[in-house]
Steps between C-alpha positions, in 0.01 A plus 500: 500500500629462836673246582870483557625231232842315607708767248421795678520326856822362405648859371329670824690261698845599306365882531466478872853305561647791258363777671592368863890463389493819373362689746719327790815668282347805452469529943835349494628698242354902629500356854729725761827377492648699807291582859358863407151554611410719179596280304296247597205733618471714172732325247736853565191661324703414172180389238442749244076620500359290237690143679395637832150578383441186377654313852218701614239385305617138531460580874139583474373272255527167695337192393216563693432785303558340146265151638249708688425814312501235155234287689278790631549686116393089330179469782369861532589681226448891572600425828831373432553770303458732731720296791801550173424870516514527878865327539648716246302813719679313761830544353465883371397562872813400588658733172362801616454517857717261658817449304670805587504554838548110554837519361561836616456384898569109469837325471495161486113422665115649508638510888774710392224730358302510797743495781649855330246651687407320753841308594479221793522095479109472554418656202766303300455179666132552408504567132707170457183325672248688258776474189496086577109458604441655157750339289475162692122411337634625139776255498327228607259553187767517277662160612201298551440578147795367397379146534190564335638697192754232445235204549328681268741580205700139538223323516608313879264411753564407888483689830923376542590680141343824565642519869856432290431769330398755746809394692760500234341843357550615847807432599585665174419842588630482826827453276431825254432713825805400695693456250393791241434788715276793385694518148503089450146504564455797276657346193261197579213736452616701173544133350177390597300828416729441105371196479130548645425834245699318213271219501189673631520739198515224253247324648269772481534586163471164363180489720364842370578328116252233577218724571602742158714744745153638603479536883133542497425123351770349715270658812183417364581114419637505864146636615355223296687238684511600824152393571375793702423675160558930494582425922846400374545876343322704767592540904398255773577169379837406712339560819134454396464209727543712838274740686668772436673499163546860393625568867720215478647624144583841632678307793682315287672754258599719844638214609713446160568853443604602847663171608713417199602850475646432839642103551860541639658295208364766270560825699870325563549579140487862569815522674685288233505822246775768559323816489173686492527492116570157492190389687270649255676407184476156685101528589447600167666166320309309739202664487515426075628138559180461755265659286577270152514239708113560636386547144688179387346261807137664414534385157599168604321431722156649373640261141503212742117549578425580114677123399435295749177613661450643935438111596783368349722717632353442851479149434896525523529742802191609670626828571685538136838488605638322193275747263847719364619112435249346344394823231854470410495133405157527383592789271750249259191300432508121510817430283810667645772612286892442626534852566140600669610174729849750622217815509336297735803376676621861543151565642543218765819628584444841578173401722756240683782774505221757651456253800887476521557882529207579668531280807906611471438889525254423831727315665766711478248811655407287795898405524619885433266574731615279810802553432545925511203589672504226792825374504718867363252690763648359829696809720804271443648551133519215262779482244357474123638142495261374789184672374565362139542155658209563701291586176630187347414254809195700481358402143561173615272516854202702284554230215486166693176581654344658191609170321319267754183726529498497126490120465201481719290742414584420119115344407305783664362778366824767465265803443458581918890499535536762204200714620676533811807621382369742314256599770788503801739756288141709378393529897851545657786588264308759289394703813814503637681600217242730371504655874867452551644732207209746455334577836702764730310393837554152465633287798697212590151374692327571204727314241470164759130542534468487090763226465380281760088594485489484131657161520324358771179610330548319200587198682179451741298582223647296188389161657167619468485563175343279192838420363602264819184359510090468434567442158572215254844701404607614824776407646324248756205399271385287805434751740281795530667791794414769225381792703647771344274629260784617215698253265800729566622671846577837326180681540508488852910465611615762252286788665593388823889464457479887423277555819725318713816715389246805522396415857892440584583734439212719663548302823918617499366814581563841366870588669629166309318575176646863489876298596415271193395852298827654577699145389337493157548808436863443515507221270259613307709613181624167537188319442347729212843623321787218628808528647757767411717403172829418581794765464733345223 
């Protein structure tokens, strides 16, 4: 019931070459025609809620998400569950606490939103470091994958074919972000979250009819299967091989709930909608989109362990990658009709058009990013048509080395690389934004003390953890330097990213505190409320 017969390879193959051409005239197509930095920053803030909303959730469901959380939810069960339920806290983090005065402060960048109160170049020329060392790891996931996911569905084999891949996928998106700008690379991501929910929701009903639409027997036969028995419905089992698991689950959802709350291709989203208003009729389509599409991968993917069994789904991917793949094939049975073989095409597609946007979106952050708060930030002024061809030479220096790091690290474990991203925006971003547009006394020593301490943090200590290496999944399965005593980073780097900005800003002492005081309390209303409407 899983294997990829020559039909569907050959319509995936079609589905992939379809979606490609259509999504290059789509960039082409809403792409800036003219040299006007709104334009290309915000898309003129022209999408109406519900198409914004759903950019956004396209932005934070990447493929990691839809691979990883489907493998943890097929493996571990309860678990998984809970990791579905923490990125959709993540997002309604964002909703309620973040949104707002994000948009109200920013521009164009998160450095726009932090350099309103504490302007300079370090501090800007510093959040495009963080906003790159914690996109950077994400992207490389995403197109490493590439190769593997297409191996996988076409049925190819060959270290030369999946590099092909990796590289032609790559320079792909280096195309939608240069190319597309922030509303090119939107319409990329309300196609792709169409086509993923479309499908997903089919999927999962058909699955719920083979267990007699009763949730409860579709979780027990999955119990049944798994191996581990009751384990499979109960806490414990994802990180039950560590010393430390229910430490290193806490970790882990702070980590998700903090950090994707706060990754600068999300939070860029934010300054894409055209008023307060806006932004939460936004949030709350993408909250909705987010939240079916959680329920639809835990069907899945929980249907994937109840038909084909824990070991044969590891048997495939050790760490269950292909899981939302395989419990959609597996859930047609062993004869395929003509139009469950386009279901599952449409499936394939949207995971391959996930990887597409995904990497796109990131790109054009770490771009945006060089481009207006580096380059735009020198005491010389740059015309808009230098810092949009800046942005646009810039996709293509953060691509080319993302594409060659990508093709070498593609047959290692990808789970370290996505930790860290996660981890760097949970320990640095999320302080400094937290700190940055609700603490009065905050300083400009405090904001680079969370920035750079939280980052720095998770870096020294993520080599040390079980995912690069002591175990038979890590990343170097070889090698044993595991001497940090946590799977994840989070426990320790989160707490400490606050303390640095806390200690910062202690260490600024009191006369610059009380100038900082005085400055927010200008801009205050500005943060909470917005600015002033326009007179018409």
């Amino acid at each position: 019931m899983t294997d990829f017969g020559g039909t569907a390879q050959t319509w995936s193959l079609v589905a992939f070459c379809t979606v490609v051409t259509v999504t290059l005239l789509l960039c082409v197509v809403a792409g800036p025609d003219r040299d006007d930095l709104d334009e290309f920053y915000t898309g003129y803030r022209s999408l109406s809620p519900m198409r914004n909303g759903l950019a956004i959730a396209g932005d934070y469901i990447s493929a990691a998400t839809v691979l990883t959380i489907g493998g943890v939810i097929a493996l571990s069960g309860y678990d998984g569950v809970v990791l579905a339920l923490s990125t959709l806290l993540s997002l309604l983090l964002l909703m309620f606490l973040l949104a707002e005065p994000l948009r109200n402060t920013g521009r164009f960048t998160p450095g726009d939103a932090l350099a309103r109160r504490m302007p300079g170049r370090a501090v800007r020329i510093t959040t495009c470091v963080v906003t790159i060392a914690s996109l950077m790891p994400m992207m490389l996931v995403q197109l490493a994958s590439t190769g593997q996911l297409l191996a996988f569905i076409l049925g190819f084999d060959g270290s030369a074919m999946k590099t092909g891949c990796v590289i032609g996928v790559g320079g792909l998106m280096i195309t939608y972000a240069a190319i597309g700008g922030m509303k090119g690379t939107a319409l990329i991501q309300i196609l792709k979250m169409v086509m993923l929910l479309g499908s997903g929701v089919v999927v999962a009903f058909l699955m719920l009819r083979a267990f007699s639409w009763d949730p409860g027997a579709l979780f027990r036969t999955a119990a049944e299967r798994s191996g581990v028995g009751p384990a499979f419905l109960h806490s414990g089992l994802q990180f039950a091989g560590g010393p430390h698991a229910g430490t290193d689950m806490i970790s882990t959802q702070f980590a998700i709930v903090l950090g994707g709350a706060c990754l600068p291709h999300v939070t860029m989203r934010m300054f894409t909608a055209d008023s307060a208003r806006q932004v939460r009729r936004s949030m709350s389509w993408a909250v909705s989109s987010v939240a079916l599409f959680m329920l639809i991968i835990t069907v899945v993917a929980i249907g994937a362990t109840a038909l084909i069994g824990r070991a044969g789904i590891a048997a495939a991917d050790p760490r269950g990658n292909t899981a939302y793949l395989l419990g959609s094939r597996a859930v047609f049975g062993t004869h395929v009709s003509r139009p469950e073989t386009f279901l599952f095409t449409t499936v394939t597609a949207a995971i391959f058009l996930t990887l597409l946007a995904s990497v796109a979106s990131m790109i054009l952050a770490c771009a945006n990013s060089l481009a207006h708060d580096v380059y735009a930030s020198r005491a010389t002024p740059r015309s808009p048509v230098r810092e949009m061809t800046v942005a646009r030479v810039s996709a293509l220096a953060v691509g080319i080395p993302t594409i060659v790091l990508a093709g070498l690290i593609q047959h290692r474990s990808l789970q370290p690389l996505a930790t860290l991203s996660f981890c760097l925006a949970a320990s640095a971003i999320a302080p400094a934004l937290i700190y940055s547009l609700f603490w009065r006394r905050y300083t400009r020593t405090g904001l680079l003390s969370t920035l750079i301490g939280g980052s720095l943090t998770v870096l020294v200590l993520m080599p040390g953890t079980r995912l690069v290496s002591g175990t038979p999944t890590a990343a170097f399965p070889q090698a044993d330097f595991n001497w940090f005593p946590f799977t994840t980073t989070g426990a320790v780097s989160i707490p400490l990213g606050f303390a640095f900005g806390w200690l910062g800003t202690l260490l600024s002492g009191r006369r610059e505190a009380r100038q900082r005081q005085k400055d927010y309390e200008r801009i205050e209303a500005r943060i909470l409320a917005g600015p002033e409407p326009r007179a018409r």
